[in-house]
N, C-alpha and C positions, 0 to 999 in steps of 0.2 A: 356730508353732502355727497348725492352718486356724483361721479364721471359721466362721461358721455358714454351712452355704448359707441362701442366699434361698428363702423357702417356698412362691415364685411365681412364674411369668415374667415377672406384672405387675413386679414389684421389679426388673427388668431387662430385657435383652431376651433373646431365648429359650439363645441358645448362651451368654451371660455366666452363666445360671443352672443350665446345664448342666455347663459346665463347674467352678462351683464346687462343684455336688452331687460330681463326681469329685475335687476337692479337699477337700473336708468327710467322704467316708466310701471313697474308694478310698486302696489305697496309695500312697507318694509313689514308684514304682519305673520310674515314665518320664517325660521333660520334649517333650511334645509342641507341636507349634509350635498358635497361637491359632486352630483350624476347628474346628469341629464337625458332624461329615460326616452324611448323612443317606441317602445313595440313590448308587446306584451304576450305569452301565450300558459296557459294552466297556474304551478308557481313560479314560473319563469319571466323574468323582464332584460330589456335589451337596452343600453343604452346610444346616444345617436353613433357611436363612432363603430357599433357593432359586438361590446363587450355583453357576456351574460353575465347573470344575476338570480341566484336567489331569492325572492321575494320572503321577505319576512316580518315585515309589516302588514301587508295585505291594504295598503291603503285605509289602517285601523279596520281592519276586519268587515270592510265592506267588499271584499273579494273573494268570500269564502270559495265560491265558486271558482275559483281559476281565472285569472287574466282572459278576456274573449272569447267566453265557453261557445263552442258553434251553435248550441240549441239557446243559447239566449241571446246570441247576435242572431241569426237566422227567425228567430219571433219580431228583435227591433227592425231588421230589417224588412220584415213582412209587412211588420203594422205600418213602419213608417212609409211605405208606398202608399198606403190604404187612407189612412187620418192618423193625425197627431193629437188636437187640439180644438176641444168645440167647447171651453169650458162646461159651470154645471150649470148654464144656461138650458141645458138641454138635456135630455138622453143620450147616450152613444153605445155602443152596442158591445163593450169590452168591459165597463164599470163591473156591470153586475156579477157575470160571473169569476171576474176577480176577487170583491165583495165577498161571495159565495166560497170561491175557494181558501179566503182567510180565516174565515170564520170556521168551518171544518176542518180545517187543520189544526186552529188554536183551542176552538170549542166556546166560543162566543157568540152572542145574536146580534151583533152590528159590529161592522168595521166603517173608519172616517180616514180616509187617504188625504195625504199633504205628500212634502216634497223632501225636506232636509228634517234630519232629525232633531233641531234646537225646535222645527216648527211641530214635530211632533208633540213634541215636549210641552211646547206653548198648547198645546191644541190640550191635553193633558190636564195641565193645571187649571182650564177656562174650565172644562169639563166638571171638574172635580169640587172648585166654589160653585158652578151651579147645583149640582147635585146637594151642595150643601144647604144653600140658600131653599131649594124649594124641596127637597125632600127633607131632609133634616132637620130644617127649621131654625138655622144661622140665622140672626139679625143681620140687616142689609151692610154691607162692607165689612163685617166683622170674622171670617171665616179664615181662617190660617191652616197653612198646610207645614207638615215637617218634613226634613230633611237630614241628612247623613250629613257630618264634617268631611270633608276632603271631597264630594262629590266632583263629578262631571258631567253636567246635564244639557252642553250646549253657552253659545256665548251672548243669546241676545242680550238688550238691557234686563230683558224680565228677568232673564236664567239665573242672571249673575249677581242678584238681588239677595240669594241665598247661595253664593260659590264662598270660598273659602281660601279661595286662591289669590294672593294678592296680585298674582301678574293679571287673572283676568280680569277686577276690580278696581285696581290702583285707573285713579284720572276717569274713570267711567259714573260717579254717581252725578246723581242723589239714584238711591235704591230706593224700589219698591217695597212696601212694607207687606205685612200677610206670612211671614216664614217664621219658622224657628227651626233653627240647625241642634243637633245632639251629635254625641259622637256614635261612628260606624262603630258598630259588633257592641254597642253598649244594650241590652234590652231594660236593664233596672231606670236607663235614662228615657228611653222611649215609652216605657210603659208613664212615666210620668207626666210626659209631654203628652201622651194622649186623654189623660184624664181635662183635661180643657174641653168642654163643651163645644166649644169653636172651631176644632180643628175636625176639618173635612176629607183628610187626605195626608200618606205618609208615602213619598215618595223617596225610592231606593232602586240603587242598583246591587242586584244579585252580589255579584264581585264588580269593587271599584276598579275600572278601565285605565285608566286616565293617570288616577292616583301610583299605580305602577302592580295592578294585579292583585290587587287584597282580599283575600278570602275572608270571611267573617265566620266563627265558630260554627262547628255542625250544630242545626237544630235554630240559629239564629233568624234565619228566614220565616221559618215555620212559628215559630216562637213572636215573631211579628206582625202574621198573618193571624193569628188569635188573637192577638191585644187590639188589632183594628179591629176585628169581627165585636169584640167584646164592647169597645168604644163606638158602635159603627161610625167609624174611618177606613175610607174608601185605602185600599194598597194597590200604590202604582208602582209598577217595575218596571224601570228603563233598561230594555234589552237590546237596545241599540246595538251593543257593541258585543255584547255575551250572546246574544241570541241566534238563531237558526244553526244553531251547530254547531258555533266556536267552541264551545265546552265540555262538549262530547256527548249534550241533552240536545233535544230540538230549541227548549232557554234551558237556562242555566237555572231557573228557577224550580224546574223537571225534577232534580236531581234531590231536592226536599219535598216533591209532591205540592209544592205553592201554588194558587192561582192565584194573581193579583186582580182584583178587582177591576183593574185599567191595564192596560198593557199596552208599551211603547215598541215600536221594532221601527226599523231602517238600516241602514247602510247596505247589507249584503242582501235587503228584500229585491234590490233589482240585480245582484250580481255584480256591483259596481258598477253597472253599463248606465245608466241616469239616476239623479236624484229620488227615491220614492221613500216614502213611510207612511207608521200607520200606527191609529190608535186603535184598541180593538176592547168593548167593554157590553156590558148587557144590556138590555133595554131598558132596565131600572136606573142607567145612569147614561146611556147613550141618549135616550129619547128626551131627556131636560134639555138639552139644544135644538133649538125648533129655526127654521128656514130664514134667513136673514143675519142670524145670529155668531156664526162662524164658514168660514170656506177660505178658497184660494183659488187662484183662477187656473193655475196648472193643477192642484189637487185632484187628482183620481183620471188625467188622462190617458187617453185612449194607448198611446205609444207607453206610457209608463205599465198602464195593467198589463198589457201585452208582453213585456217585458216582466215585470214580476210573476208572473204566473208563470213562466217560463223560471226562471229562476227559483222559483218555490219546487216546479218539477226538478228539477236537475237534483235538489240539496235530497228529496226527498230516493229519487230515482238510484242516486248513487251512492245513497248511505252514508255522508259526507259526516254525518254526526257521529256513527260508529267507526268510521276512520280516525274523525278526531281524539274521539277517547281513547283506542288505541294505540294509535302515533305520541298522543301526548305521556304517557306512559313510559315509553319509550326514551323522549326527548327530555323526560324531566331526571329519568336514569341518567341519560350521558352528561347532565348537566350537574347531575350530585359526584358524579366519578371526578367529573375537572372539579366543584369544589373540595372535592376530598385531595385531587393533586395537587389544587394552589387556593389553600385559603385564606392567602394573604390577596387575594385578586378578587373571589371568590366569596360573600360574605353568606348569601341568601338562594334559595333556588324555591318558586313557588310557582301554582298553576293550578290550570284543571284545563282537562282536553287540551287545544292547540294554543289555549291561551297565557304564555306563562312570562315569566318573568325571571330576571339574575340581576341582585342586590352588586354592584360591585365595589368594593372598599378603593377607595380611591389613593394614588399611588402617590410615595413619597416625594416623587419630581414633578406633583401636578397634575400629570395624569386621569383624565377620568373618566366614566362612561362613553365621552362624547370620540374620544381619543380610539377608543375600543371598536367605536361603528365603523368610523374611517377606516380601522386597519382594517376591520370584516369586509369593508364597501372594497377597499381594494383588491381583497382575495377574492371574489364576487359574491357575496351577502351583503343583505339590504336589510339595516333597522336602522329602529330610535332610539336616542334613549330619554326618559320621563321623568323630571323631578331631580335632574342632575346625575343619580345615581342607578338609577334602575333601566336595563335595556327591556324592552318589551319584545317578544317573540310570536309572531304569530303569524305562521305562514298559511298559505290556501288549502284548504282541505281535502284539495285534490291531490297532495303530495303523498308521495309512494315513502316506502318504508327506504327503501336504497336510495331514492331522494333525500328523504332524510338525515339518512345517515352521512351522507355527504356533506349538508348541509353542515350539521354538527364537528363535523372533520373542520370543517374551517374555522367554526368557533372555537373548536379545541386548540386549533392551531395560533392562532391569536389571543387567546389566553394565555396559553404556554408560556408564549414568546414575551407577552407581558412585563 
């Protein structure tokens, strides 16, 4: 049961008392490591007492861009003088060429804006049974989509109908039926699963996020993207978290020449600055949802387009994606050197572009990943770590190579010390 919080700073000091007002009346639904962040600039964060940081999370890769990039603050703060919010009761004058500019960047004839990515996601799978039902020629209700084991595709009730994870499923049913799960990087299992007539749709992520950085064999993508074609089932990639750059491609998908037939993005489409995402799919599978049938009443506003479009220039403007291939190169170097000095600490090093990952073998006094942030959080670097054992690494693509390397000096340093 919480405590009261403290009705003062005086009673503590300022982040001790902040963080118990979020123990005293928020929910108990994340275990955050001990900062209390305050200000934010490129990959740099501050927290309240004036301490820097590292950013190495990115707020899971929704801040490719850098903490408060001025050209995507300086757009939200334009729009937000002008209009925010006329739902799509109407036209508003920022939708379209939004719209316009997702669709030439990705190479698609329709784009559908929502807000969080579990909604993109949902937006996705509605998509995908209809396509089946009225092109395809699915019997009514009988239309099944597959999925990857260990996925992460968001936490609604829908999502987590087909998760795998028992912390996001334990106490949450009765699930939705319509999924079948295979394992990731299996293709002899998926080509199986696609031989069912019913199934409409094989949604995947490029490399599993969540799961702690999983690459799936060269060629597996590609190798997926024919068995759908062959089967026609629709391929959705959830590039939520891999996409616009993180990987060192504009998706991660780039990097096999893939185009999925539906295509999921979010998190870093606004910069992290608000909620935006988007599905983005052709008119052979976009135009089966007709007016009434799906929206959202913040989906596609004025202040969000405004902001993504601003944030699609910057990633593009600055090459953020060839930094990250670069840099991660780099990163995944100094990270094979410390596994070669302690690989007793040390078990895994994996990645692509800025997105990577360190297996850590967990230590004989208990010791475990989670032990490793903290030391990092107090030398000033900021992560997670995923699945007990794996830290995730992903900092903003803004970061300089001497950033870097700094950055790295610290993790080197608390490995050592290990």
């Amino acid at each position: 049961m919480s405590t009261a919080a403290p009705t003062s700073p005086a009673l503590a000091s300022r982040a001790e008392h902040l963080m118990a007002l979020e123990d005293r009346y928020g929910a108990h639904n994340y275990h955050p490591l001990p900062v209390v962040l305050a200000r934010g600039a490129g990959p740099h964060l501050w927290d309240v007492d004036g301490k820097q940081y590292f950013d190495f999370l990115s707020a899971y890769s929704a801040v490719n861009q850098g903490h408060c990039h001025p050209r995507i603050i300086g757009a939200l703060t334009e729009q937000a003088q002008q209009l925010t919010l006329t739902s799509r009761a109407f036209f508003n004058d920022q939708l379209g060429a939004a719209e316009q500019q997702l669709c030439e960047l990705f190479g698609y004839d329709k784009a559908l804006l929502m807000n969080s990515g579990a909604e993109a996601v949902e937006t996705a799978l509605k998509l995908a049974r209809k396509w089946g039902y009225q092109e395809k020629g699915i019997a009514p209700n009988q239309a099944r989509i597959v999925v990857a084991e260990h996925n992460f595709h968001g936490r609604t009730t829908g999502i987590i109908s087909f998760s795998t994870d028992g912390e996001s499923t334990g106490g949450f049913g009765p699930f939705a039926p319509g999924y079948q799960v295979v394992p990731y990087n299996d293709i002899e299992a998926l080509a199986a699963a696609l031989h069912d007539p019913h199934v409409c749709g094989f949604l995947i992520e490029p490399i599993q996020g969540e799961a702690g950085v999983v690459l799936p064999a060269v060629g597996y993508l590609a190798q997926a993207a024919a068995l759908c074609r062959q089967h026609n089932v629709l391929l959705i990639t959830d590039e939520i978290q891999t996409g616009l750059g993180r990987t060192g491609k504009l998706l991660a998908s780039d990097h096999e020449a893939v185009r999925g037939d539906v295509l999921i993005l979010g998190k870093a489409l606004s910069g992290g600055v608000l909620p935006v995402s988007a599905v983005l799919a052709d008119d052979r599978v976009m135009l089966t949802i007709q007016p009434g049938q799906h929206g959202s009443t913040f989906g596609g506003n004025p202040l969000a387009c405004a902001v993504m479009r601003a944030a699609l220039d910057v990633l593009i403007d600055e090459k953020l994606a060839d930094n990250a291939a670069r840099l991660g190169e780099i990163f995944r170097e100094r990270m094979r050197q410390l596994q070669a000095q302690r690989p007793d600490v040390v078990e895994l090093v994996r990645g692509r572009g800025l997105l990577n990952a360190v297996v850590i073998r967990p230590a004989a006094d208990g010791r475990t990943a989670w032990d490793l942030c903290v030391a990092m959080m107090e030398r000033g670097l900021l992560a997670k770590p995923t699945h007990g054992d794996i830290i995730r690494f992903a900092p903003p693509l803004v970061i300089t190579e001497e950033q870097l390397h700094a950055a790295c000096d610290v993790i080197a340093a608390v490995i050592l010390a290990f």
